[in-house]
N, C-alpha and C positions, 0 to 999 in steps of 0.2 A: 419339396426339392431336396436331397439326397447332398450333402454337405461335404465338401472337397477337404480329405486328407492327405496331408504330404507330410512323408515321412523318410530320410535319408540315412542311409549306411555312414556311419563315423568314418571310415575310412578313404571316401572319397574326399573330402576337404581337406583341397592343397592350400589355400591362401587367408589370411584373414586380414582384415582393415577395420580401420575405424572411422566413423561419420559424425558431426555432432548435429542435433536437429536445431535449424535454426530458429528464429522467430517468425518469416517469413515461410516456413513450414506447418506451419499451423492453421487447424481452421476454424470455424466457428464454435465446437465442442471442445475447443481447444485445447485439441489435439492433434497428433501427427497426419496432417491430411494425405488421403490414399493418393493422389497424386505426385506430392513431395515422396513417397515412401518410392514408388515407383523410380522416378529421379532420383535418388539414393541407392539403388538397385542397380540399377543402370551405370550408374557413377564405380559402385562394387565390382560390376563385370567391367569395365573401360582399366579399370585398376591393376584386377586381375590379369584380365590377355595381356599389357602390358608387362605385368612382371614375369611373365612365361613367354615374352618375346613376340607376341601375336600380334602386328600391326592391323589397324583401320583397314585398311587395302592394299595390296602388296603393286609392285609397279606392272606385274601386271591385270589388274583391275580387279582382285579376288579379293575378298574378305568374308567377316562375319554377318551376314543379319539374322536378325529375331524374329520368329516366328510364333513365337505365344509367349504369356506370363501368367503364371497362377499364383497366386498369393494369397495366405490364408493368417489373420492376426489372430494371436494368442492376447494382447497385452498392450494398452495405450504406452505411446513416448510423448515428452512433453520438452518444450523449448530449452536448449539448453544439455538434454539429454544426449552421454555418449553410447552412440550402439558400436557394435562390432557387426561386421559381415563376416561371414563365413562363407569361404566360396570354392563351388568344385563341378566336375562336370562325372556325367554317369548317362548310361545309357547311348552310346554313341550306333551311329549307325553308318553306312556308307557315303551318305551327308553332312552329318551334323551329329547334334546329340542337345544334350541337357548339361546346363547350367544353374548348378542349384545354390541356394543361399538359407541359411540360418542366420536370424539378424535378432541379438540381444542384447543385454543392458549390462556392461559390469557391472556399475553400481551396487546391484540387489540381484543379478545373475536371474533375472527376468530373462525367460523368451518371451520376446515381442512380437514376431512373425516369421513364418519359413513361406520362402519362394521357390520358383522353376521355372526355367526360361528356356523353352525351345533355340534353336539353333541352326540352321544350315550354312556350310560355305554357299558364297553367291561371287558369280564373275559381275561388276556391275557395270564392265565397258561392252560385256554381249547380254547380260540383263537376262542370266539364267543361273538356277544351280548346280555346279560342279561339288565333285566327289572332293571327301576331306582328304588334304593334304597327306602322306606319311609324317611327314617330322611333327607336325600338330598331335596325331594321336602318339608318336615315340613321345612326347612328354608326359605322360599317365598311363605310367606302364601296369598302371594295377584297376583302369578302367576295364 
């Protein structure tokens, strides 16, 4: 089976954050369970739309959801450990686009894993997808 590479342009990463992995993130190899890593991701993108203005749903009934996530580990995190997210979007379409993540360790400037997460706008009071907003894409004018 033919191994998933993700690899993203430095210039798309408008936002970064930071996460620290709990104890209750861990799993029996203990280490960062792909579950909690995902929840963390997720957490990264909630952060992001956020600080770009981008509500949950707007009133009238439009928002974000997720249509895939690829996620490829370079490197274990272990309890306690602070990652940074790095988060941006590429690849946009008359829908939606990609939401990408580079997720490493200061500490020891570890990469730990890079992500990508599909995306369309979704009406969720007619429970279809609508074309992306203009002012969404006017925020990433170098997408």
């Amino acid at each position: 089976m033919a191994r998933l590479k993700l690899e993203f342009p430095e210039d798309q990463f408008y936002f970064s954050t930071q996460l620290t992995v709990r104890v209750t993130d861990i799993n029996g190899a203990n280490h960062l369970a792909n579950d909690s890593m995902i929840s963390m991701i997720s957490e990264a993108r909630a952060r992001f739309l956020y600080d770009y203005g981008v509500r949950e749903t707007e009133g009238d009934g439009t928002g974000i959801i997720v249509t895939d996530l690829a996620t490829t580990y370079k490197a274990e995190a272990h309890a306690r450990d602070h990652l940074v997210f790095e988060v941006g979007v590429m690849d946009f379409n008359k829908y939606g686009g990609d939401i990408i993540f580079r997720i490493t360790r200061p500490l020891d400037k570890v990469l730990v894993a890079m992500a990508k997460s599909g995306f369309v706008f979704f009406n969720y009071k007619r429970s279809q997808v609508v074309p992306m907003p203009e002012d969404f894409l006017a925020k990433f004018p170098r997408v």
